[in-house]
C-alpha positions as CSV (number, residue, x, y, z in Angstrom):
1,X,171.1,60.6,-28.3
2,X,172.1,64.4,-27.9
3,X,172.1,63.6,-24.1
4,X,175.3,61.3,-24.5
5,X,177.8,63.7,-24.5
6,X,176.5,65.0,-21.1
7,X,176.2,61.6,-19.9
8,X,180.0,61.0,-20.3
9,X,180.8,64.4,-18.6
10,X,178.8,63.1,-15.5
11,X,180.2,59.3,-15.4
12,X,184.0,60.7,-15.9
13,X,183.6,63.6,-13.3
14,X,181.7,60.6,-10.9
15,X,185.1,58.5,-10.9
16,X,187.0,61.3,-10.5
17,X,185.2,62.3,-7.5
18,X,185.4,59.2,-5.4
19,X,189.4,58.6,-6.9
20,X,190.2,62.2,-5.5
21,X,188.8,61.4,-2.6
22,X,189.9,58.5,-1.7
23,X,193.9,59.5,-2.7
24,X,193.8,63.2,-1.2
25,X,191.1,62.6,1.9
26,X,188.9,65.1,0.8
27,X,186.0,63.2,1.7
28,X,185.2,60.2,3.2
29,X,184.5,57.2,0.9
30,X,182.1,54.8,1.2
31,X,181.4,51.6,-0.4
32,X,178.0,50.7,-1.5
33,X,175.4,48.3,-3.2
34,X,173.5,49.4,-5.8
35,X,170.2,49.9,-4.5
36,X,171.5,49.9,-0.7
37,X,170.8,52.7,1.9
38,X,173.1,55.4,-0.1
39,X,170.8,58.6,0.8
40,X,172.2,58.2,4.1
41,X,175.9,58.2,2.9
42,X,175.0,61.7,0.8
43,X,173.3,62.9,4.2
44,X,176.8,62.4,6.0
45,X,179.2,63.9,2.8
46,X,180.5,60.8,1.6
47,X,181.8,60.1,-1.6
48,X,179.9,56.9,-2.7
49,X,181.5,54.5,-4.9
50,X,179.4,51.1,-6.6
51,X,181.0,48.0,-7.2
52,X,178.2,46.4,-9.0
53,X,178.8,49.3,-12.0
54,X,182.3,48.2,-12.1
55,X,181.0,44.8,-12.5
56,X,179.0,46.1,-15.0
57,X,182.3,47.7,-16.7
58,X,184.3,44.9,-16.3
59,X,181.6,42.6,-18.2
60,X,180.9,45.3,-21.0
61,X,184.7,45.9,-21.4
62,X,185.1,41.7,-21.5
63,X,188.2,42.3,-18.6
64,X,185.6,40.1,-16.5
65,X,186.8,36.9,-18.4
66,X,190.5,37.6,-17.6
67,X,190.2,38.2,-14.0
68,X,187.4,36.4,-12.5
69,X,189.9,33.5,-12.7
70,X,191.8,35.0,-10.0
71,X,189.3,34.8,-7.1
72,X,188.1,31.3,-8.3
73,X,191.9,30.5,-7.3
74,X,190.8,32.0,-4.2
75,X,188.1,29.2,-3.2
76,X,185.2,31.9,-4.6
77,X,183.0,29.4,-6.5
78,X,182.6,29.9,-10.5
79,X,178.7,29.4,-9.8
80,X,178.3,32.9,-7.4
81,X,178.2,36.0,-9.1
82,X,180.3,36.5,-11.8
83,X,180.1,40.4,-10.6
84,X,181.9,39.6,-6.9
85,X,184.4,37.2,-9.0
86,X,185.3,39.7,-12.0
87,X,185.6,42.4,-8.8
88,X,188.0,40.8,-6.5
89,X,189.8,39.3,-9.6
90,X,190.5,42.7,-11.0
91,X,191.6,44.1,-7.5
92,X,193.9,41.3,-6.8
93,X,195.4,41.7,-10.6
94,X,195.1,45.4,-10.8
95,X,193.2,45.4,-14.3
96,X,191.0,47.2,-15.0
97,X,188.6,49.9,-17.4
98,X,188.0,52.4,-14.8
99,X,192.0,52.7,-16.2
100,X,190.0,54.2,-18.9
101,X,188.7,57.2,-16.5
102,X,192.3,57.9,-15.0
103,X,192.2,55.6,-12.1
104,X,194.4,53.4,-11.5
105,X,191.9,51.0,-9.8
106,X,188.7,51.1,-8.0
107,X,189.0,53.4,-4.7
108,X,190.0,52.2,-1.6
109,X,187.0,52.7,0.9
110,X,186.5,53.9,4.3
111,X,183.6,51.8,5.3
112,X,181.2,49.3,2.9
113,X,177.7,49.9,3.6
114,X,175.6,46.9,1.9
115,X,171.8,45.7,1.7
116,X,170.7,41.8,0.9
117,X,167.9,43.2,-0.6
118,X,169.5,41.9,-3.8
119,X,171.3,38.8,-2.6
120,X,173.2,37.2,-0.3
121,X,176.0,37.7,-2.2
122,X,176.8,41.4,-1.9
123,X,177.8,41.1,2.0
124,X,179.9,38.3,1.4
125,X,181.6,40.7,-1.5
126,X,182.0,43.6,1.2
127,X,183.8,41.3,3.8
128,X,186.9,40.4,1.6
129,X,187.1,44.2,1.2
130,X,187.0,44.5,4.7
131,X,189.4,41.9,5.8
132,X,191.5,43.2,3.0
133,X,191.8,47.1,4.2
134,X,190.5,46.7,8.1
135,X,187.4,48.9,7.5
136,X,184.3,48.5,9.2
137,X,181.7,46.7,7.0
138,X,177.9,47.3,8.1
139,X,174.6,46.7,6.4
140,X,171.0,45.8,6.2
141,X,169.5,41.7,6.3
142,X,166.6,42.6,4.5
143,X,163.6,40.2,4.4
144,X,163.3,38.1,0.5
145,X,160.8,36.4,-1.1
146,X,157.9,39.0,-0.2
147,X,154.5,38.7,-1.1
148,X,152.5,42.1,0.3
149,X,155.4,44.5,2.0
150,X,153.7,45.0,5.6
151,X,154.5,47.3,8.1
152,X,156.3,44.8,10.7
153,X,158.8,44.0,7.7
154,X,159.3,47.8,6.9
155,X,159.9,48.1,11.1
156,X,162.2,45.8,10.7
157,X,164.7,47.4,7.8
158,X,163.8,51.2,9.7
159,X,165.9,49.3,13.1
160,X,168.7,48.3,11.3
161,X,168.8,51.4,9.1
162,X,169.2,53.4,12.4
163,X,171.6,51.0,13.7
164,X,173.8,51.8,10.9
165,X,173.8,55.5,11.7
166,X,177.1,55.5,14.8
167,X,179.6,53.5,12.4
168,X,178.6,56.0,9.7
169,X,179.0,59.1,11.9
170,X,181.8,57.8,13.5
171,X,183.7,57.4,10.3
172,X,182.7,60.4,8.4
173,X,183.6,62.0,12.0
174,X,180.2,64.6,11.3
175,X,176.4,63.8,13.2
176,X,173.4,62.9,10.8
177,X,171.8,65.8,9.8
178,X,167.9,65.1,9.7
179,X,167.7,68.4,6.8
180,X,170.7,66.6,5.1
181,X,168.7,63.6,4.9
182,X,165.3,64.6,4.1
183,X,167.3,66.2,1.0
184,X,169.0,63.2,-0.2
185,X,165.5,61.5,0.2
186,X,164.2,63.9,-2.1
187,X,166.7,63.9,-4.5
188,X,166.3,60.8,-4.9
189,X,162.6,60.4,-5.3
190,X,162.8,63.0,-7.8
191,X,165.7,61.2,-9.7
192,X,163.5,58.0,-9.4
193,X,160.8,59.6,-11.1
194,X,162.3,61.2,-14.0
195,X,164.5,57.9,-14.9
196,X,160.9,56.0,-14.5
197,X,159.6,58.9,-16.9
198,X,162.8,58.4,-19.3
199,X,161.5,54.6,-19.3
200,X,157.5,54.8,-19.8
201,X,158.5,56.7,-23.2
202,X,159.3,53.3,-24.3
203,X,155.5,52.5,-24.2
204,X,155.1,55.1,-27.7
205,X,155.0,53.4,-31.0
206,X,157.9,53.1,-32.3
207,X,159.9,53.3,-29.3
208,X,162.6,56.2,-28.7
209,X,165.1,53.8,-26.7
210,X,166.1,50.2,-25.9
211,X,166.8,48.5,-23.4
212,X,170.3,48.4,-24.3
213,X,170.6,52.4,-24.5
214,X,168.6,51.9,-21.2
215,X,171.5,50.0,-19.9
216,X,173.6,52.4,-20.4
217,X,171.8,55.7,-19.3
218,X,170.9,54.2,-16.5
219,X,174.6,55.2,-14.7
220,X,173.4,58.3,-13.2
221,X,170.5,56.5,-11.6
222,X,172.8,53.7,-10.1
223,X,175.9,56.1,-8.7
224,X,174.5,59.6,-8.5
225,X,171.0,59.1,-6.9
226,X,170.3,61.3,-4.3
227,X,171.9,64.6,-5.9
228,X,171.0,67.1,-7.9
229,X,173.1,66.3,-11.4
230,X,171.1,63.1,-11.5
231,X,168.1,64.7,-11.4
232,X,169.7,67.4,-13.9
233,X,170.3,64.5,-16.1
234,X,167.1,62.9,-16.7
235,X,165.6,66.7,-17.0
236,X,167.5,66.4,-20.0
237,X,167.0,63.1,-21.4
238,X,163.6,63.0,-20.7
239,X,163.1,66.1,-22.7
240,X,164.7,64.6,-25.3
241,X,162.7,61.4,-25.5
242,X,159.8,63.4,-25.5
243,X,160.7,65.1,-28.4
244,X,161.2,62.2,-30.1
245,X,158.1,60.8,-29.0
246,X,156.3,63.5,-30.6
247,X,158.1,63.7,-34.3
248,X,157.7,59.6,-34.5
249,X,161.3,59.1,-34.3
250,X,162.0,55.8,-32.4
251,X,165.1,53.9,-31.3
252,X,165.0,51.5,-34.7
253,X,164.6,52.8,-38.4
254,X,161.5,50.2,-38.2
255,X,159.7,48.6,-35.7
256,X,157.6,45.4,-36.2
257,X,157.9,43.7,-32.9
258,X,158.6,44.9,-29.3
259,X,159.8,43.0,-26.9
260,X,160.6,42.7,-23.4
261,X,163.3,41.8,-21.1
262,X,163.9,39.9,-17.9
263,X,166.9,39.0,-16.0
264,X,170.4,41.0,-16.3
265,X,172.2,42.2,-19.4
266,X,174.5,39.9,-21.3
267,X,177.1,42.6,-20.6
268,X,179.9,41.4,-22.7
269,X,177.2,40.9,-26.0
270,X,175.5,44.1,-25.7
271,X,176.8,45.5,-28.8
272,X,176.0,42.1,-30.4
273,X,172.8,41.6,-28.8
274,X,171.5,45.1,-30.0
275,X,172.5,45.1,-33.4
276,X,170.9,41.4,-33.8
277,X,167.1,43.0,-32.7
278,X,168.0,45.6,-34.9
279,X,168.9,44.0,-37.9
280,X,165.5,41.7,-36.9
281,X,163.4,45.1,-36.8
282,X,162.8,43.8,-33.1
283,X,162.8,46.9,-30.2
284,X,163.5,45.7,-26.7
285,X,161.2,48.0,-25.4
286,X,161.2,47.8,-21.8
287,X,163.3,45.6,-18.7
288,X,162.8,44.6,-15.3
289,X,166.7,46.0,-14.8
290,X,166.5,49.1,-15.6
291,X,163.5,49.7,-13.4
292,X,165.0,48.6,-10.4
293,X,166.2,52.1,-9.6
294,X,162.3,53.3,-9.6
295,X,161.7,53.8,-5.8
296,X,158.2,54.8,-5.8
297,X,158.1,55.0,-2.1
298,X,160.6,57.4,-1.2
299,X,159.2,60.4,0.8
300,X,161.6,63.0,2.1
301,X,158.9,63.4,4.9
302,X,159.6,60.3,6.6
303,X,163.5,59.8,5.6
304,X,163.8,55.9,6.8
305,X,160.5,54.3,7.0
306,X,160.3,55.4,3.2
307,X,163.9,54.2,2.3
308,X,163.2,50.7,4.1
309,X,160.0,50.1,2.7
310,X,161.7,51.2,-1.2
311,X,164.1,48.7,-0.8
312,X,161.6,46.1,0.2
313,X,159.5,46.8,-2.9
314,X,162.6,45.9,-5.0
315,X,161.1,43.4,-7.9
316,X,164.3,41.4,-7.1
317,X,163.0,41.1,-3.7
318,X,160.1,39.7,-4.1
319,X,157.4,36.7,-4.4
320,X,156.5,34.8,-7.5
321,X,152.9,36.3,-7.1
322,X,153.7,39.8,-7.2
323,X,156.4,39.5,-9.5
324,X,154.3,38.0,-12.2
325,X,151.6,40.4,-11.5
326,X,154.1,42.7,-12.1
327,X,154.8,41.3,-15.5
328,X,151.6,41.4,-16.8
329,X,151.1,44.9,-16.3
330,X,154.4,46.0,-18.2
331,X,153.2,43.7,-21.2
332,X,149.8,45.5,-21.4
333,X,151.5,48.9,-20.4
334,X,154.1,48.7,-23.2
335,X,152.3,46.6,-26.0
336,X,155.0,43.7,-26.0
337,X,154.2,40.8,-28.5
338,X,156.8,38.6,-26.5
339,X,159.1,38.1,-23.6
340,X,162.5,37.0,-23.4
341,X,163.6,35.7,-20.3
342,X,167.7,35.6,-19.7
343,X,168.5,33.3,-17.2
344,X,172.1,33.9,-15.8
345,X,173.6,31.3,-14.9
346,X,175.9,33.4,-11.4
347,X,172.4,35.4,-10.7
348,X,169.9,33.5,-9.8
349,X,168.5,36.2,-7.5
350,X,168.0,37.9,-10.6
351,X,166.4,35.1,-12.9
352,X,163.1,34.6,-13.2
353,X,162.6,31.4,-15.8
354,X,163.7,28.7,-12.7
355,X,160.0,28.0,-11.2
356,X,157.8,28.3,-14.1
357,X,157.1,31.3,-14.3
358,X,157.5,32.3,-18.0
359,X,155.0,29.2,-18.5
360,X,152.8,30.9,-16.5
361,X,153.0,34.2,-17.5
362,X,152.3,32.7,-21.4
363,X,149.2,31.1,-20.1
364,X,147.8,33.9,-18.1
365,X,148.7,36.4,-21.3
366,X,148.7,34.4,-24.1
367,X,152.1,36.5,-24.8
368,X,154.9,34.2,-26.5
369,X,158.0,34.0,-24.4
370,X,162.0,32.9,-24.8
371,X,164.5,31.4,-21.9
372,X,168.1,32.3,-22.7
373,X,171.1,30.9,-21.5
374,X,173.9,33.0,-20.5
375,X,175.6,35.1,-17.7
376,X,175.7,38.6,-16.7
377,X,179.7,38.4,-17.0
378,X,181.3,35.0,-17.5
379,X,180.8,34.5,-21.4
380,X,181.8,30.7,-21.1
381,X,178.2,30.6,-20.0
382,X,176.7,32.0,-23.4
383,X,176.7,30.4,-26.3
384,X,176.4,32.9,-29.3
385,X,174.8,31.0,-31.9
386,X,173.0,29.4,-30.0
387,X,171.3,32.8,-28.5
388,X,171.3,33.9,-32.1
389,X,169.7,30.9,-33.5
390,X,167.3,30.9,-30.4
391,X,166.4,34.7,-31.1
392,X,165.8,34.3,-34.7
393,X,163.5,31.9,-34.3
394,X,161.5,33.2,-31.6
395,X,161.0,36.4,-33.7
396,X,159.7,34.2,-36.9
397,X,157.5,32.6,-34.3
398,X,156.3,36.2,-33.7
399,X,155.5,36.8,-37.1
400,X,153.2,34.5,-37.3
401,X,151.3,35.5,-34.4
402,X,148.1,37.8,-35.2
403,X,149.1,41.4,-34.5
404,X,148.8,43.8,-31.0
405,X,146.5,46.4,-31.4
406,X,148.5,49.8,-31.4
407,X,148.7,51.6,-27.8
């Protein structure tokens, strides 16, 4: 897509950012999760760095496989995520593809701000940091397993979100600004609504994007929300998909079946994995991953009820019930003929096929569904022809199921 070449601009100027930063004090850095409290960071003029999208980079690069032996040497289990292994591992061995960018490795923070939202796993990934550089490490223990988000749970996250405000201040060495953060707010719930926008084009026949360019696009989302060359951004790819939408030109040359997609990416097989539903004719049309930077409930009118009660709504956050509930809705909203569930073998917050639920979801649809093996980084988990075999089939399976009517 024409929107690429921008895309690259705002990844490489992103890394150079937080690098500068961090080697010339310019700013003060701050560590963060991924969809953790970072509209407060922007509020207080820190440069914000993720560590779960250099995960991402390390898996997509395939470093993660010769550095997450490292931390394992460290007494950090192979079973927890192979993102907090293929981290620390590249840290500790100084590899890796932010090299690529110009850094020499990822920047040294100033404090790690973190949310359990996610998983356990992230605060536990913080604290090595922090033992590692004596910086203050503060976060949010958010509730899991929700069913209906209610407003004692939503008090709850607005306490410690306020708690986290005199570390922050103190470090940044500047007061929150409640302007600053009413901006960041909005920025962000405009950014979440433009990305959300980018990804409901994939409900047009054929569809203008995959999942896997969803994957990729989704960077500004994950380390530039709350600022205005996200927003920027998915002006223009939006834009774009529309325009595709309209002439009929979709993400394949042909599309027979659609498909969605639950769990993380098999970062080190994307390539692989996209050219095999191409070559099948098969468009991944929509993902639970890439909407977990939608933040429906943002409101730059009430700055931290609307942040806590965002990150509560977090698919990865909650129940069977509504997460199935969810499901159903995407399939009807996005015409899938089947569902491929990836369960990963280091995210288990993240997998969904453990407690029946793709049996359930089959019954309650009638919508064929797939469980793959694999990981999100550690390949050893993944078996490729066996995902290929299993993937083939599953699509001749769809063939001879009678046809969706066309959305």
């Amino acid at each position: 897509m024409n929107a690429s070449a921008r895309l690259k601009e705002l990844m490489n100027a992103h890394f150079a950012g937080v690098d500068r930063a961090a080697r010339e004090r310019t700013a003060p850095v701050a560590w963060c999760t991924s969809v953790g409290p970072v509209e407060l960071l922007r509020a207080l003029g820190y440069e914000v760095f993720f560590p779960e999208n250099h995960g991402a980079m390390l898996g997509a690069s395939r470093v993660a496989n010769e550095v997450m032996g490292r931390a394992h040497a460290l007494g950090y289990s192979p079973e927890i995520c192979s993102y907090l292994t293929s981290d620390i591992g590249s840290y500790l061995l100084k590899k890796t593809p932010l090299q690529r960018h110009g850094l020499s490795g990822a920047p040294r923070a100033d404090v790690l701000v973190y949310s359990t939202n996610q998983c356990r796993e992230v605060r536990d990934w913080f604290e090595f940091y922090a033992r590692e550089w004596n910086v203050p490490v503060v976060g949010v223990t958010s509730f899991r397993d929700i069913g209906e988000v209610e407003t004692h749970h939503v008090d709850a996250i607005v306490r410690q979100l306020e708690a986290l405000v005199p570390t922050l201040e103190s470090v940044a060495g500047r007061r929150l600004d409640a302007a600053r953060l009413e901006e960041a707010v909005g920025l962000s719930r405009t950014c979440s609504e433009l990305w959300g926008s980018c990804l409901r084009a994939g409900a047009s026949r054929p569809a203008p994007m995959t999942f896997f360019d969803g994957t990729i696009h989704m960077g500004p989302a994950v380390v530039l929300r709350g600022t205005r060359e996200a927003c920027d951004y998915y002006r223009l790819l939006d834009a774009e998909l529309r325009e595709r939408v309209r002439a009929g030109v979709g993400a394949l040359p042909r599309e027979r079946f659609r498909i969605y997609w639950d769990g993380m990416p098999v970062w080190g097989r994307l390539r692989d994995l996209a050219a095999l539903f191409a070559r099948l004719e098969t468009s991944v049309v929509a993902s639970t991953y890439c909407n977990s930077w939608i933040f429906d409930a943002l409101d730059p009118a009430d700055p931290l009820p609307s942040m806590a009660r965002a990150s509560l709504e977090l698919f990865i956050a909650r129940a069977e019930g509504p997460k199935e509930r969810y499901l159903e809705a995407r399939i009807e909203e996005f015409s899938v003929d089947g569902v491929i569930f990836h369960d990963s073998r280091t995210c288990p917050n993240n997998s969904n096929a453990r407690f029946g639920m793709p049996q359930r979801l089959r019954k309650a649809t009638g919508t064929p569904v797939l469980v793959i093996d694999g990981d999100l980084n550690d390949l050893r988990c993944y078996s490729d022809e066996q995902a290929r075999t299993n993937i083939e089939g599953f699509v001749e399976q769809l063939e001879g199921a009678p046809p969706r009517a066309t959305a």
